[in-house]
N, C-alpha and C positions, 0 to 999 in steps of 0.2 A: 150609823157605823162610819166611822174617821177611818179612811185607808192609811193616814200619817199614823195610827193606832196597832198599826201590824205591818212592821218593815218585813218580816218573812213574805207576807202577800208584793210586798211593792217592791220586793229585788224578781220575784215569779213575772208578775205585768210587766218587769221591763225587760226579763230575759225573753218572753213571749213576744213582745215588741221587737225583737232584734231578729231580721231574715237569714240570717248565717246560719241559723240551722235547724230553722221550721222547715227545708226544702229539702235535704237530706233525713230529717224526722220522718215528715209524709212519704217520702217514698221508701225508705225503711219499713213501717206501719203497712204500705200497700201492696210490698213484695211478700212482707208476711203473711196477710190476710189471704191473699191468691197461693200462696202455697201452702194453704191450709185446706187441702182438700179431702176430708175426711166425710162420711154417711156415715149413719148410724144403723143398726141391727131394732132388731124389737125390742131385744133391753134397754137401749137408749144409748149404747156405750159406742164410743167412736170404732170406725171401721177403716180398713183400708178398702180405698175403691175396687173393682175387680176390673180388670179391662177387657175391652169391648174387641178390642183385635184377635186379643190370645200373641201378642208380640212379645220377647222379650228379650234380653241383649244376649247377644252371640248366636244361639241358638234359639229358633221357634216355641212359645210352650202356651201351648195350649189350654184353658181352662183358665185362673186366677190371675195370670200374668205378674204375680209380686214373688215375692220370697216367702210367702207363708207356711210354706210346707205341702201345700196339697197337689198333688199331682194328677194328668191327666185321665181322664178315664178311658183306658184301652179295652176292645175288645178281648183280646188275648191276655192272659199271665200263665207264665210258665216263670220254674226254675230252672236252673243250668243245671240241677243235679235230674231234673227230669231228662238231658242229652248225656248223660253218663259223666258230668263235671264231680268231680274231686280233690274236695277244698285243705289237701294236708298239706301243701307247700312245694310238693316234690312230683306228682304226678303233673305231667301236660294236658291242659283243657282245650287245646289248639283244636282239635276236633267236635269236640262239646258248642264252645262258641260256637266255631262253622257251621255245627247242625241246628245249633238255637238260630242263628244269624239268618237261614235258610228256613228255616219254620215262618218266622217273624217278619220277613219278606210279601208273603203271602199274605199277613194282613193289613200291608201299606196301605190301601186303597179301602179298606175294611171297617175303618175303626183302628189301626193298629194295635201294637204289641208290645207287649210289658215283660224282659227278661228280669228275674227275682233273683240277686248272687247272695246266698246264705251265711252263715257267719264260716270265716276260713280262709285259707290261702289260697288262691285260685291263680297257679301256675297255667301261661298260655302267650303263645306268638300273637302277631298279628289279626285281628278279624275287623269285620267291616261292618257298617252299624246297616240301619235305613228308615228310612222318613216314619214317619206318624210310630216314633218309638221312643221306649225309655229305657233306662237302666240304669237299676236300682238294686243299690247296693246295703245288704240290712245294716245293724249294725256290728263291727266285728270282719265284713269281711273286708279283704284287702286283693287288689288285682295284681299280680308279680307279673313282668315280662320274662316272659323264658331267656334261656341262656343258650340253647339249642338255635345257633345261625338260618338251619334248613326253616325255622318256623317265622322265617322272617323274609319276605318275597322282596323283588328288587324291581323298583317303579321308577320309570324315566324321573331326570330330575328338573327340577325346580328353582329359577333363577332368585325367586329371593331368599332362598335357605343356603344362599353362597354356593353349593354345588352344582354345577353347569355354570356359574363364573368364573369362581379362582378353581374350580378341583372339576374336569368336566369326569362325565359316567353319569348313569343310573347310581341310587341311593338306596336304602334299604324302607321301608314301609313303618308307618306310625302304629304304637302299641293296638289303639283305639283306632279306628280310619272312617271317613265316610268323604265322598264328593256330590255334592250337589243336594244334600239332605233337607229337609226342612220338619219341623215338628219334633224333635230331638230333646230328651232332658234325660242328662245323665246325674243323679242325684243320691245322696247315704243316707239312713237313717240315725237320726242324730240326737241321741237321751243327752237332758240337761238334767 
């Protein structure tokens, strides 16, 4: 075989021969291969890894640590309509939560606790969450902040939400609230 016989091979060995951009190639090639980190299942089908911490960005979550959908296993599930919640749009659940929120508490250190919000409108102030918990929301339901002022408590303020720099006073409390939580995934059920 004559390589002067196949100029397609002999423009390849001299682009190959040229270091301009074998060096940016390989480490192209090596950043892919490392970021291919997939297992396999017993079918043989690629996996996403499961992590080994249970870390995951913002909030703690326990179990899978990806986006896969599966959530962690809590000792408790409860629904909000098990605290008297009613999902028509108009009724306040500001109590409901409070008593689910206060149920839920109790199995921080337990295994935690799973609040289940059904399909519906689920009118309510302010409630405060707590560690080793989720909320899950099926599909269909939607959380409305009340419009009623009194369901909204007022909590010293906080220099980087601008008030207590430009505007000083207490500020009023987040729909959702927790401080110091950890283990938390608040998550919907979501038909494709």
């Amino acid at each position: 075989m004559d390589v002067n016989d196949y100029p397609i091979l002999n423009k390849l060995i001299a682009a190959v021969k040229k270091p301009s951009w074998a060096f940016p190639l390989l480490l192209f090639t090596l950043i892919v291969i490392l970021s291919l980190q997939f297992t396999t299942d017993e079918s043989g089908f690629p996996t996403r890894p499961v992590s080994e911490t249970g870390m995951g960005f913002g909030f703690g979550l326990f179990g899978s640590g990806t986006c896969d959908g599966s959530l962690p296993a809590r000792a408790l599930k409860m629904s909000i309509v098990e605290f008297g919640g009613v999902g028509d749009g108009v009724t306040s659940n500001t109590a409901a939560f409070t008593a689910a929120m206060r149920r839920m508490k109790g199995f921080e250190g337990r295994g935690g606790a799973q609040l289940n919000v059904p399909r519906g409108r689920w009118v309510t102030g302010s409630f405060n969450l707590t560690s080793n918990f989720t909320l899950f929301l099926e599909q269909g339901a939607v959380i409305l902040g009340s419009e009623d002022p009194n369901e909204w408590p007022i909590i010293e303020p906080l220099p980087s939400y601008g008030r207590g720099r430009e505007r000083f006073g207490a500020r009023h409390i987040s729909l959702i609230h927790g401080n110091g939580l950890t283990n938390v995934v608040i998550t919907e059920d979501i038909q494709f």
